[in-house]
N, C-alpha and C positions, 0 to 999 in steps of 0.2 A: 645422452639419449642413445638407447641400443638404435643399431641398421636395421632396416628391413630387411624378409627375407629377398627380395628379389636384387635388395644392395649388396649382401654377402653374396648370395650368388655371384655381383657383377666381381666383387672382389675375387672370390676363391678362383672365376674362369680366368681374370685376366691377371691373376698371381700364379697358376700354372703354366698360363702360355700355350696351353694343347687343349683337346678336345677330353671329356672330361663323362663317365659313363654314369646316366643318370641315378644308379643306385647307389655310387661312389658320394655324389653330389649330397643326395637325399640324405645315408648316412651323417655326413660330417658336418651338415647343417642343423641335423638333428628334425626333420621333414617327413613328414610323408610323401609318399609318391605325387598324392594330389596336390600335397600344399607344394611341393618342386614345381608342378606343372605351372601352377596360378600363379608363382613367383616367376616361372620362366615366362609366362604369357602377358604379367606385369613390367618385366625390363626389358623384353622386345616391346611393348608397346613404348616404354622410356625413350629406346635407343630410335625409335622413329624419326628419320628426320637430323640425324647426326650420323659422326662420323665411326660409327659402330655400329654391329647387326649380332642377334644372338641366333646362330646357326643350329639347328636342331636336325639329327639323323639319325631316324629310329631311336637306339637306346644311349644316344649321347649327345650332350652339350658341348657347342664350344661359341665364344667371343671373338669377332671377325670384326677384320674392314667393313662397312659397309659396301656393297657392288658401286651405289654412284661413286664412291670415292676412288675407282679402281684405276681412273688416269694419275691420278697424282699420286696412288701407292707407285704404283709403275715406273712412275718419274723415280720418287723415291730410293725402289730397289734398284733403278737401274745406276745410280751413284752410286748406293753402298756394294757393285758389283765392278767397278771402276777404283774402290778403294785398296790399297793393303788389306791384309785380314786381320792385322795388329795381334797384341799381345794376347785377350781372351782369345779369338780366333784361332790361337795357332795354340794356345794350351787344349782346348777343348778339342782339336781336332788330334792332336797327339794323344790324349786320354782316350781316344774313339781307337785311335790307331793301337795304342800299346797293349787296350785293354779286349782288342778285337771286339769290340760293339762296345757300349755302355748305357744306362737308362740317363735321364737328366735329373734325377735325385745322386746317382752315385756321381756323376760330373759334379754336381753343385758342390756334394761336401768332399771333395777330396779338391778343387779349388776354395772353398769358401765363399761361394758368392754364387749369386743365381744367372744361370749359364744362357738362357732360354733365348738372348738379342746374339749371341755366338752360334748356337746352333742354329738357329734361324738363317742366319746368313752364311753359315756351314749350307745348308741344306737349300738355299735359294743358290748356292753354286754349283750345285751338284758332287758335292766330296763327301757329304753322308747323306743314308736317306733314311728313314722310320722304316720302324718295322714293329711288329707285334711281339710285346717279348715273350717269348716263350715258357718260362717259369712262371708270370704271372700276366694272363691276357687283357688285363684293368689297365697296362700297360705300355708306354712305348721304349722301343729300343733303336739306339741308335749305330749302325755298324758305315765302316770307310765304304768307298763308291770304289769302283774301279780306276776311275778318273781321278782322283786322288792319288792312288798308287801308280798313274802315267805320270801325273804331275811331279812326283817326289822322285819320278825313274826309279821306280819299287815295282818287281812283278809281284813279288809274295810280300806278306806281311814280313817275314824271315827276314828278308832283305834292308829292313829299313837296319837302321845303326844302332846296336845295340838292344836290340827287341826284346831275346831271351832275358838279359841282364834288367831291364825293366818293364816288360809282361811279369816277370816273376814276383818283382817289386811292387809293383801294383796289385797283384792275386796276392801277397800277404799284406797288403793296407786293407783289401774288403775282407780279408777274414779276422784282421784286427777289428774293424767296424762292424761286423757282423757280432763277433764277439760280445765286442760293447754292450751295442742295440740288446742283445740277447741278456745281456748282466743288468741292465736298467729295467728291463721290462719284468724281472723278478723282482 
């Protein structure tokens, strides 16, 4: 039995992990604007009452904590901020590092795996922060914090070990994959 629209919606918001711009949504569900709107007005009404809320700002959606739940996120974060940053942790933030910013589409495939609980707790520590990526404003980009680079006793990007030798190595894997992308889509 197909989803409903307001099921995929729940799906596509919390399979990105980020906020998500309503004509972005509309497209890829294959919606109109209005049928977006009564599917978003039908899984906020869903999420009533649980431990999710669908957040709406102007021209974007995104899949949230619920507010009542904000003491026991908190509890939550405040362990996973007490933890190591483990192995995704410390890949994704060297990919942010080598690659001087990166989106969470290029993190994911040059790991293989959906990055989105690493950068998360990248960015609940303060060692990267969002930003709007500038090539395409649909968008997010993630670049190192300053506090990251005290952390590693790095003033400059330059600085860290080896940077040139693997910025360089990473700018020829996305023109490899750019490549690609470009040769399938003909």
């Amino acid at each position: 039995m197909p989803l409903s629209p307001e099921s995929l919606l729940e799906a596509v918001l919390f399979a990105s992990g980020e906020a998500m711009s309503k004509k972005r949504l509309a497209s890829l569900l294959g919606l109109s604007s209005d049928q977006l709107q009564a599917a978003a007005d039908r899984l906020r009404e869903t999420l009533t009452e649980r431990g999710l809320a669908l957040i709406e700002t102007g021209e974007e959606l995104d899949l949230r904590t619920s507010p009542e739940a904000a003491d026991i996120v908190k509890k939550l974060r405040e362990s996973e901020l007490s933890r190591d940053l483990g192995k995704a942790g410390l890949e994704t933030l060297a990919l942010v590092l080598y690659k001087n910013g990166a989106t969470r589409g290029e993190i994911d495939w040059v790991r293989g795996v959906n990055s989105s609980t690493a950068l998360r707790s990248l960015l609940l520590r303060g060692l990267i922060r969002r930003i709007e990526d500038p090539t395409d404003r649909r968008r997010a980009r993630y670049e190192v914090t300053s506090e990251a680079l005290a952390h590693l006793s790095a003033e400059r990007l330059s600085d860290l070990p080896r940077y040139e030798e693997f910025s360089a190595a990473l700018t020829r894997e996305a023109s490899a994959q750019a490549a690609e992308e470009s040769h399938d889509g003909n």
